[in-house]
N, C-alpha and C positions, 0 to 999 in steps of 0.2 A: 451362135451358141445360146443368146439369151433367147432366139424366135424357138430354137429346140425348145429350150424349157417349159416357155409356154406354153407350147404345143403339148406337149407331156403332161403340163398339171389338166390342161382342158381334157384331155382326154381320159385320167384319169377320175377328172370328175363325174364326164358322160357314163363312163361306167361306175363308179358309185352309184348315181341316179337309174341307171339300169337296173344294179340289184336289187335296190330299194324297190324300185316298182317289183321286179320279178317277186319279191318276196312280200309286198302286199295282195299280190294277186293270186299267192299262195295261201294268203289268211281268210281273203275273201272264198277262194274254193272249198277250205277248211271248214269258214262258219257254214256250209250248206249241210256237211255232215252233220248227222244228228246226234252223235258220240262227240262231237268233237269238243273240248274243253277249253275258254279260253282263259287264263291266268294272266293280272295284274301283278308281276313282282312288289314284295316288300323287304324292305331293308335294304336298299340298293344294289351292289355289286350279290350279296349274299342270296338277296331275292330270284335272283337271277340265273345264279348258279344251282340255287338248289332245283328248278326247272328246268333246267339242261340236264342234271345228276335224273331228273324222274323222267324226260325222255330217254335219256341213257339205256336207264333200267329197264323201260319197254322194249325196247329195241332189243337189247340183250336176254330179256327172258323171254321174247319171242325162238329166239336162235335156240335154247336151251332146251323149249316144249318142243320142237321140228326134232331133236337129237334124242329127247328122252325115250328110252328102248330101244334104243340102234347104239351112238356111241355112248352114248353115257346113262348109269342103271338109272333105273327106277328110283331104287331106298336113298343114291343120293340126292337126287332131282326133288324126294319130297322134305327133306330135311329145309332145302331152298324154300319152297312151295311155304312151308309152315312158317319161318321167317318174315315171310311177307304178309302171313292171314297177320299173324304178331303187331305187324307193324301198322298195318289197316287198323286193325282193333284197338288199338292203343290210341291211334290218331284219334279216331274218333269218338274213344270214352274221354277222351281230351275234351275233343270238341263239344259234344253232350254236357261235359260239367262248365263251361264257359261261354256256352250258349244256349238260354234258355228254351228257347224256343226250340232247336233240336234236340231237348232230353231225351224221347223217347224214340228219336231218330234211327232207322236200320239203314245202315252204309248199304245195302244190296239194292235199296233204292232209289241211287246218287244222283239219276238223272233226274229227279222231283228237284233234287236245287242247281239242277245245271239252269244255262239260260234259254233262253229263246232264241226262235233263227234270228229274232231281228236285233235284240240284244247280241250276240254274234256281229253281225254285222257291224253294227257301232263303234264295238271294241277292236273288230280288224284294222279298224281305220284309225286307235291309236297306235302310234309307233309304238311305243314302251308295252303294249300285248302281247304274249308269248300264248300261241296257239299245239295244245296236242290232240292227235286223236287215237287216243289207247286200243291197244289192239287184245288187251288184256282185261278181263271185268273187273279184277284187284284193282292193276294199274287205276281202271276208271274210280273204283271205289279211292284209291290215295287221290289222283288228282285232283279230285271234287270235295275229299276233306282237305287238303291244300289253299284250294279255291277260298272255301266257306273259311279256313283259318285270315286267310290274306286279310279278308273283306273284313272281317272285326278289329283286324288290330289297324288298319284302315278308319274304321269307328273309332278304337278308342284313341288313338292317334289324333282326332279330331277335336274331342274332347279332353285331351293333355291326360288321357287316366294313364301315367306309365309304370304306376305298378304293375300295373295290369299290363301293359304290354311288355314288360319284362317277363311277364308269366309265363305268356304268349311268345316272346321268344323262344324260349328255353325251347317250349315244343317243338316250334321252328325247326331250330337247329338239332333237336333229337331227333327228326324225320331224316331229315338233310344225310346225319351221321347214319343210322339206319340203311337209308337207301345206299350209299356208297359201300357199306360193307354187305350187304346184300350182294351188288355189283360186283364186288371183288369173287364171292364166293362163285359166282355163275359163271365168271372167266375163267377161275378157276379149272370149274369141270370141264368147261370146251377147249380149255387150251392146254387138259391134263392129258394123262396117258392115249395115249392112240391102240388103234385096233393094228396089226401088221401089215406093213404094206399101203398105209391109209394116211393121205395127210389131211393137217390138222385144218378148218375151217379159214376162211380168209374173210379180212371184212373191204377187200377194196372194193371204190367207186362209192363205197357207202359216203353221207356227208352230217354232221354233226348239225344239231338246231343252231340257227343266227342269234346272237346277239338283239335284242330291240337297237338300231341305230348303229350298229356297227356289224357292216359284213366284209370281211378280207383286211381288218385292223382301222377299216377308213371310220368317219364320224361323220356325224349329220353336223350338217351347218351352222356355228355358233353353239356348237355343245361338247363335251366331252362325250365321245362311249363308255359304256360302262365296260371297267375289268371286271374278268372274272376273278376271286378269291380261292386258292387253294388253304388255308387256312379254317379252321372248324372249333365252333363256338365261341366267335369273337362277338365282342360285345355288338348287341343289337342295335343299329343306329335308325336316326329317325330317318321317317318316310311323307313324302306328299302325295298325296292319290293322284 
């Protein structure tokens, strides 16, 4: 019984280290794209979730533009649609008043502070990077003012200014909240009234983004994985780059 077990943890372990690779060699595919986005969570578990909640949201208002004029109208689709410009816009007059250097910054041209392939590549190869590649020009326009927010309070963080990162939270967590009622609204219309006869969209086989360091509940060696937080707007904690 006790050779069983062993047996069991080793191979349990082999495949932990399987997914890990698989799922670096996913980031490293990722950095070739030239859309693709890579994110340093901040604020630990919250950092992390709210980049799942922004691939979420891609995923799902992809499903929602494939529907709009078939199942579901127009007039509600853009109610959606406008929410999101809202949100973009906001983030980023955020961003503009607490970064000087982007004051006069236009979000339509996000990739000017994305990074480089080879900056990509660097960043795939830390564990704790969470890689997206927006299949939306909004989504691109939020995830790069996400990005450029992370990287300052990363700054000021350095420099103990936590006024200032408390300001810098707030926004955080008001994109966070944001994105998730967005997401509720877009479920909404695909999972609402049906046409006769017609059933409703399915999301199997689909698979949620990983965790950095935790894929199937397991941890990297000598660390905790990070939880996710369903909880919103809890106080901001600190963060190590």
């Amino acid at each position: 019984m006790e050779q069983t077990a062993i047996e069991t943890q080793k191979n349990e372990e082999q495949e932990r280290l399987l997914r890990q690779q698989k799922r670096f060699e996913r980031k490293l595919s990722d950095a070739l794209e030239p859309d693709s986005i890579f994110i340093i969570p901040v604020g630990g578990r919250m950092g992390i979730e709210l980049v799942i909640n922004l691939t979420g949201l891609d995923r799902e208002l992809n499903k929602l533009k494939r529907q709009v004029a078939f199942r579901i109208k127009y007039e509600d689709a853009v109610e959606v649609f406008k929410e999101l410009d809202d949100t973009v816009h906001k983030l980023w007059e955020n961003i503009k008043s607490n970064v000087p250097s982007l004051h006069s910054f236009k979000p339509e041209k996000w990739r000017e502070v994305n990074d480089s392939k080879e900056k990509k590549l660097l960043l795939a190869n830390r564990k704790i990077s969470m890689c997206l590649v927006p299949r939306d020009e909004k989504i691109g326009q939020l995830a790069a003012g996400i990005k450029v927010l992370n990287e300052k309070i990363f700054e000021l963080q350095s420099i103990s200014s936590y006024e200032e990162v408390k300001k810098l939270a707030a926004i955080h967590n008001e994109v966070n909240t944001a994105m998730l009622d967005i997401n509720k609204k877009i479920q909404k219309l695909i999972n609402g009234p049906q046409v006769s006869g017609e059933k409703g969209p399915q999301t199997t086989g689909e698979k949620g983004p990983q965790v950095p360091g935790e894929e199937k509940g397991t941890q990297a060696p000598g660390e905790k994985g990070p939880q996710v937080s369903r909880e919103k707007n809890l106080p901001f904690p600190n963060a190590k780059k």
